[in-house]
C-alpha positions in Angstrom: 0.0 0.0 0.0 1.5 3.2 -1.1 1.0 6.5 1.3 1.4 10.0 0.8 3.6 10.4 3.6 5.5 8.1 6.1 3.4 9.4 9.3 0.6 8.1 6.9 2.3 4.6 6.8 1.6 1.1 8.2 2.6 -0.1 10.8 2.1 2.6 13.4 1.8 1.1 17.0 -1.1 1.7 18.9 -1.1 4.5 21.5 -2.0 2.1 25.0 -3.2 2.7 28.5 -2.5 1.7 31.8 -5.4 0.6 34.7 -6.9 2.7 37.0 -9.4 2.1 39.9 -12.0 5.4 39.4 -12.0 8.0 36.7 -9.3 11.4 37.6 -11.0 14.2 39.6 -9.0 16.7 38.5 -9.5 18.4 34.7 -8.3 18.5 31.9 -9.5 14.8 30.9 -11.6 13.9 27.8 -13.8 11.0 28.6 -14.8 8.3 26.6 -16.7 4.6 26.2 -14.1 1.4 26.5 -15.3 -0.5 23.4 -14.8 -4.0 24.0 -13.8 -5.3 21.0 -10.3 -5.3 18.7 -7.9 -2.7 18.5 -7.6 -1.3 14.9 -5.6 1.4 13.1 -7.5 2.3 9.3 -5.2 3.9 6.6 -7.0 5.1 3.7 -5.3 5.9 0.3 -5.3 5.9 -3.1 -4.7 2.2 -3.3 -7.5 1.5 -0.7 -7.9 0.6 3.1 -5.5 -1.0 5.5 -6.5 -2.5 8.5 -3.9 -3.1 11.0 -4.5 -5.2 14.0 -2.9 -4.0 17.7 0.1 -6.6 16.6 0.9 -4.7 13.7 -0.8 -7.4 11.1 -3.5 -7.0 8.4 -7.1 -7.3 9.1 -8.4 -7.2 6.0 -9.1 -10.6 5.1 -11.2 -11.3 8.5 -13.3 -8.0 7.9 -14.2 -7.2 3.5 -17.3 -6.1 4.6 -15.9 -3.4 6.9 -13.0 -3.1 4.4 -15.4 -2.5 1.3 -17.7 0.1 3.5 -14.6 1.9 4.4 -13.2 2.9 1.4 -16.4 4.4 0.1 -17.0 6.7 2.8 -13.1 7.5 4.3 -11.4 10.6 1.9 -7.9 8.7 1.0 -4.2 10.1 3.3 -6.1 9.6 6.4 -5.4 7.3 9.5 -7.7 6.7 12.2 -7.3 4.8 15.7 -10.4 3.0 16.6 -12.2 -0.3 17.2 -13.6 -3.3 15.3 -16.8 -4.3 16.8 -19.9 -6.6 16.5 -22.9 -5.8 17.5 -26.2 -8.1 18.6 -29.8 -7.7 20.1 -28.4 -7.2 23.6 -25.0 -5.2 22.5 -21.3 -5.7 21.8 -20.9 -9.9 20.8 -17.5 -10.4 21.8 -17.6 -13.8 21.3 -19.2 -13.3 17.4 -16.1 -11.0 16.9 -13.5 -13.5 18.0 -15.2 -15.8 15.4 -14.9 -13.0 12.8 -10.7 -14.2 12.7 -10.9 -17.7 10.9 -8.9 -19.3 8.8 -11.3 -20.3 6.2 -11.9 -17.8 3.0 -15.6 -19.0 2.6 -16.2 -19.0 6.3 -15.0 -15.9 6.6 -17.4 -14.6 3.7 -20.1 -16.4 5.5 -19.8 -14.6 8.5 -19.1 -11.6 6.7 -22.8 -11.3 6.2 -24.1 -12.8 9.3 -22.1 -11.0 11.8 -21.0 -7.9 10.5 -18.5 -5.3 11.7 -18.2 -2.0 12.6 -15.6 0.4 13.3 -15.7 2.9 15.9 -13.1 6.3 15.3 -11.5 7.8 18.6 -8.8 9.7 17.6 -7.5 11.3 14.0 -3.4 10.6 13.4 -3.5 11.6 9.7 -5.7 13.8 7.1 -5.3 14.9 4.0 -1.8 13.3 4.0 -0.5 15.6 6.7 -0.2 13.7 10.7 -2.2 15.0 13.6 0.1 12.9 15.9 2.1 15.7 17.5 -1.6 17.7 18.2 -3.0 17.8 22.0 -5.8 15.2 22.5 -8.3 17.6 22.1 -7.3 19.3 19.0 -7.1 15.6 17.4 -10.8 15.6 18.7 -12.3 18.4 17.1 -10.6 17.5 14.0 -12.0 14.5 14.1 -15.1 15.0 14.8 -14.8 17.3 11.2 -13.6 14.6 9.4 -16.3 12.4 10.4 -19.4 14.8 11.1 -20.8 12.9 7.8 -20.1 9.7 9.1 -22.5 6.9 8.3 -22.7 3.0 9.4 -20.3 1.1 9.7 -18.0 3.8 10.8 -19.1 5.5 13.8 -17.6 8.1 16.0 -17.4 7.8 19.7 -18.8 9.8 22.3 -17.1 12.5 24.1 -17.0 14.4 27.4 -15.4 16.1 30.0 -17.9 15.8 32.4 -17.0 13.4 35.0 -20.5 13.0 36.1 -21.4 11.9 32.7 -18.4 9.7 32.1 -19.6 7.7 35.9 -22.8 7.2 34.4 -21.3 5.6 31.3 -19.4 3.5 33.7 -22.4 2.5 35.8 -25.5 2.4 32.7 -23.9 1.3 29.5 -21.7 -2.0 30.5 -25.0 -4.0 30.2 -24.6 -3.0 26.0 -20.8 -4.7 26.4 -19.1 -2.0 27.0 -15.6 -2.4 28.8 -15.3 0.5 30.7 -14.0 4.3 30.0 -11.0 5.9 28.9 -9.2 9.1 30.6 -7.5 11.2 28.2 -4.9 13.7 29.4 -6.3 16.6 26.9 -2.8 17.9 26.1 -1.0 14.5 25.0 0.1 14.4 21.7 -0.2 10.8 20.3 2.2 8.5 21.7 3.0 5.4 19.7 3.3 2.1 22.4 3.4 4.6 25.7 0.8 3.6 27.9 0.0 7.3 28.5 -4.1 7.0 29.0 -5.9 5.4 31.7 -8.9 2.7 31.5 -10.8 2.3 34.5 -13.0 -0.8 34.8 -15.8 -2.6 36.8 -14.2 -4.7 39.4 -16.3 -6.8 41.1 -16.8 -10.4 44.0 -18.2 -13.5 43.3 -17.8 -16.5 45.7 -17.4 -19.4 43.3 -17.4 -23.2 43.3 -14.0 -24.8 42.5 -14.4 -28.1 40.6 -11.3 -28.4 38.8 -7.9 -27.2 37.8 -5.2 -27.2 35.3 -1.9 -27.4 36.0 0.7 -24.7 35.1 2.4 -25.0 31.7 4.3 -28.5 31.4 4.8 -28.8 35.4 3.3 -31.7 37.4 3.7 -29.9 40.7 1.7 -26.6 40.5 -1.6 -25.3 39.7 -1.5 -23.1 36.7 -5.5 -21.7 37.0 -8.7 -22.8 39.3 -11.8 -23.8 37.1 -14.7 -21.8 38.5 -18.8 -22.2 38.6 -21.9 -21.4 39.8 -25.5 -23.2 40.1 -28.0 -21.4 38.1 -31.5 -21.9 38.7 -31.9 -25.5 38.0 -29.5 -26.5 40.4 -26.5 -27.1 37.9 -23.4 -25.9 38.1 -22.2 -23.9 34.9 -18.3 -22.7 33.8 -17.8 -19.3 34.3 -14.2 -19.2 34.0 -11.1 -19.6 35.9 -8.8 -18.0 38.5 -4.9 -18.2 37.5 -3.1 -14.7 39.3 -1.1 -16.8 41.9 2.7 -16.8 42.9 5.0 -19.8 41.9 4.9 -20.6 45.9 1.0 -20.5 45.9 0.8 -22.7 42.7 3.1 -25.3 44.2 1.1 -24.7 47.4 -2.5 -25.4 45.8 -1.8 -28.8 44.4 -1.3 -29.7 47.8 -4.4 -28.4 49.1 -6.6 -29.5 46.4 -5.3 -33.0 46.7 -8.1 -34.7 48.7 -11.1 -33.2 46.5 -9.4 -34.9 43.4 -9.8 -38.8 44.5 -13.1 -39.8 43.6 -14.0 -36.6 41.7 -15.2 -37.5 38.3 -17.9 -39.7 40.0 -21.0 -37.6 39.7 -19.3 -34.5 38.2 -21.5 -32.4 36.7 -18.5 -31.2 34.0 -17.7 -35.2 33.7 -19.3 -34.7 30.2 -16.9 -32.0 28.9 -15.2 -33.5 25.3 -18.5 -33.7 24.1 -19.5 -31.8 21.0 -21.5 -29.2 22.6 -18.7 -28.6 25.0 -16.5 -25.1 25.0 -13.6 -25.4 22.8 -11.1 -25.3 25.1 -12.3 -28.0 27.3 -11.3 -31.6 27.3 -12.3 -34.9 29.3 -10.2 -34.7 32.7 -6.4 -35.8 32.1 -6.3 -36.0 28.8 -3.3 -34.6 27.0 -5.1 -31.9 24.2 -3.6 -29.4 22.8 -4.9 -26.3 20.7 -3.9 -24.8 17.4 -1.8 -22.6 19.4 -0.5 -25.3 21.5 -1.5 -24.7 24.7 -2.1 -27.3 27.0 -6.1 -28.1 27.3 -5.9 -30.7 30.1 -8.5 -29.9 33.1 -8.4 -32.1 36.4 -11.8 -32.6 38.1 -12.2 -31.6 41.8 -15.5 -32.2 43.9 -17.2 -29.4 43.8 -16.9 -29.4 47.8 -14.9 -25.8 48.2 -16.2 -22.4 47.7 -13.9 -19.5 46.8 -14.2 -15.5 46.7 -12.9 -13.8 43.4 -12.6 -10.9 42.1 -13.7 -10.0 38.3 -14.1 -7.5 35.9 -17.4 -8.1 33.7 -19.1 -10.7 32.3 -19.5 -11.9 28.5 -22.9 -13.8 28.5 -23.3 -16.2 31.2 -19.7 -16.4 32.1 -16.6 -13.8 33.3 -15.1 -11.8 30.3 -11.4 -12.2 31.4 -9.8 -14.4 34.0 -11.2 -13.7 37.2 -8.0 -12.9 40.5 -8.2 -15.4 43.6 -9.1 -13.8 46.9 -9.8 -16.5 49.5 -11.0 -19.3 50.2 -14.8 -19.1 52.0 -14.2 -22.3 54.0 -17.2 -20.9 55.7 -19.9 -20.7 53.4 -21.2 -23.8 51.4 -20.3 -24.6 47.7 -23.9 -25.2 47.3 -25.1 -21.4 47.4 -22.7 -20.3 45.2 -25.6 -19.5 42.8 -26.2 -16.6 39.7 -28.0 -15.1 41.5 -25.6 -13.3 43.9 -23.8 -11.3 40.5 -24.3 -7.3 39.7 -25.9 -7.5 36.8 -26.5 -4.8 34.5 -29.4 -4.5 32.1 -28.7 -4.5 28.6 -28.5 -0.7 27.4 -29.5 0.4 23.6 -26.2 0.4 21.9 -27.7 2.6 19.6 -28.0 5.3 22.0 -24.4 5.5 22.8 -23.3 5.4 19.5 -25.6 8.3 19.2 -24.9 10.3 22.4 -24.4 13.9 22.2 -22.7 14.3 25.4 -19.5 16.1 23.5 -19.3 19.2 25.8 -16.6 21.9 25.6 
């Protein structure tokens, strides 16, 4: 792909941010949604659209549809910083994205027109051939929301605001569409290739989970690698939601010690004894079996019985089960695995996505 200008070039690395527990009190912030969904950088010339992924590969081929919309409505020398994202009746479909990246040209097509993408725009890097990257935040901003005040489906602009009242409120009301979070943008930073100069705060949340099976940590025999979590939903049976794997080498070693006696005799009864079976989640396997992925990574589970209750902590939810890897707290010794149920999660109702990608909170 040919560009006007080297600022204008793939691959540029993604501006990133660091964690933070509650959005800044003091000003001169801009405030926007965390879109959960892939990290993309769109160049637009006169040789057509490049989509480059967070790791600095194409996109194109997982996303024609996006690819083909793009190039119709984006004036060529022009790089935006946004996110890919899939949308369903009750908001951003994670999972439907991840299944956008596939191997197969004709699934790929097929899925093209089932699931299709869009692309959200928050920040501006280069127009007209010329970069923006050295502009404050909020310069980039209004000169974005210029280049894209005629913006129609499936590029989308995000929503803006310096108000922090209106940025807790996206926190609190919108998660429920899929959202993953907001971002806190120092309004004077230039943009800063692979510095983690902006801040994401994020949901953080308890859950007191049953523990009914592990996996041990990469090739070793003699430590835990991550706790296999569940809860009983309303028919009594106890569903995956995830697993627990932030521990120290000393607690890993540790674990498999502890967990020792709830392994003999587990698999009798076990309401995951099924798992292998067609309808199971692709990354789980009968108990001891050595499987491995595409990838290569190890898909062995050991089965516990589901005796012992745990408290973790995590971030969100994607469906019925936690988004990302939930963090260990303790064990609850004193409360049964038995009422470790759904019902005890913050849940969030699901929130029009429309309405935030049509909010007009952008105030100055």
């Amino acid at each position: 792909m040919t560009a006007t200008n080297p600022s204008a070039s793939p691959p540029i690395e993604p501006m990133l941010a660091k964690v933070a527990q509650e959005l800044p009190a003091s000003e001169g912030f801009l405030f926007e949604p965390k879109w959960d969904g892939l990290r993309a950088l769109v160049f637009s010339n006169k040789d057509g659209i490049y989509i480059q992924g967070r790791d600095k590969k194409p996109l194109n081929r997982y996303f024609p549809e996006l690819e083909r919309a793009l190039f119709e409505v984006l004036p060529k020398g022009c790089v935006l910083d946004g996110e890919i994202v899939v949308s369903g009746d009750k908001g951003l479909d994670f999972d439907a994205l991840q299944a956008r990246i596939h191997p197969s040209t004709t699934r790929v097509a097929l899925l093209a027109k089932k699931t299709p993408a869009s692309f959200v725009a928050f920040d501006l890097l280069c127009a007209g051939g010329k970069s923006t990257m050295a502009l404050p935040q909020a310069q980039r901003r209004v000169r974005l929301e210029r280049f894209l005040a005629a913006a129609k489906p499936p590029l989308y602009l995000t929503p803006m605001t310096r108000d922090r009242a209106v940025a807790q409120d996206w926190l609190d009301r919108f998660e429920g569409a899929g959202l993953d979070g907001v971002m806190a943008k120092p309004e004077a930073l230039p943009y800063t290739p692979a510095k983690r100069a902006l801040f994401k705060i994020k949901h953080e949340r308890t859950a007191d989970c049953v523990v009914a099976g592990f996996r041990f940590y990469k090739d070793r025999e003699d430590a835990v690698g991550s706790l296999l979590l569940g809860l009983y939903d309303e028919l009594g049976v106890l569903q995956h939601m995830g697993s627990a794997s932030t521990f120290t080498m000393e607690q890993r070693v540790a674990l498999l010690e502890e967990l020792a006696p709830l392994r003999k005799d587990a698999l009798k009864n076990h309401p995951w004894a099924n798992w292998g079976e067609p309808q199971a989640h692709e990354e789980e396997r009968q108990p001891g079996v050595r499987s491995r992925s595409a990838a290569g990574k190890d898909l062995r589970w050991e089965a516990l019985r589901p005796e012992r209750a745990a408290e973790v902590k995590y971030d969100q939810l994607q469906g019925d089960r936690f988004r990302n890897a939930a963090t260990f707290v303790r064990w609850r010794d004193d409360k049964p695995a038995a009422q470790c149920r759904y019902g005890q999660l913050e849940t969030v109702g699901a929130a029009e996505l429309q309405a935030m990608f049509t909010a007009r909170s952008n105030k100055r």
